[in-house]
C-alpha positions, 0 to 999 in steps of 0.5 A, spaced: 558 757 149 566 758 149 569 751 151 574 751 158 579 747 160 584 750 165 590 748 167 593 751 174 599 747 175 605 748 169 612 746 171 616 753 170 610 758 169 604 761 172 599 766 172 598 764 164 592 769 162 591 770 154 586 776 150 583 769 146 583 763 145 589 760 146 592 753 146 598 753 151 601 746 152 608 743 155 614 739 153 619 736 157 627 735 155 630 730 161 636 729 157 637 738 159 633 739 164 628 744 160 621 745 159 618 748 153 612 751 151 608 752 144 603 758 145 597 758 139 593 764 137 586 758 137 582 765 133 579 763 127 584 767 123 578 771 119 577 774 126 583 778 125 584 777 132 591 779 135 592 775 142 596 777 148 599 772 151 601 774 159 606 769 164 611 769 169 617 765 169 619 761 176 624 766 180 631 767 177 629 762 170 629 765 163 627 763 157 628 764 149 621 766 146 621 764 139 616 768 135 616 768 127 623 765 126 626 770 132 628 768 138 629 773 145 631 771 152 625 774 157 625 773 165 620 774 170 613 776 167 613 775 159 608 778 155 608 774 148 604 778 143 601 773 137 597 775 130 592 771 128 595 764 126 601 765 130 604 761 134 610 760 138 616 757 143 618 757 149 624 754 152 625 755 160 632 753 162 633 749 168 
């Protein structure tokens, strides 16, 4: 049995639904006002796993992902796609 911990009240996303196990967890910078996030494909890597991780932005925020060293600007629902192993950050403005 898969243990379960769901946390329905992140600052500046909602509606997290991820493939696989994932970590998703949350930052805060008060000297810019900005959220970050750090999303962990938690597959054995053996596995081979892809997980598709899905969330929406609070309306009108935007955000950098930051996924093997690239970063791109995402607003609205964002889909984060990560390997096995992978993990990446997100940066949502005020």
């Amino acid at each position: 049995e898969l243990l379960s911990d769901e946390m329905d009240n992140f600052t500046r996303i909602s509606d997290v639904v991820c493939s696989e196990n994932t970590i998703v967890s949350e930052m805060y910078d008060k000297t810019h006002d900005r959220v970050g996030y750090v999303l962990v494909n938690y597959t054995d890597p053996i596995q081979n796993k892809t997980d598709v991780v899905k969330f929406k932005l609070e309306d009108g925020k935007q955000a950098v992902v930051i996924l093997r060293g690239e970063p791109r600007e995402v607003s609205g629902d964002v889909e984060v796609v990560l390997q096995p192993g992978d993990g990446a950050i997100v940066v949502v403005g005020k």
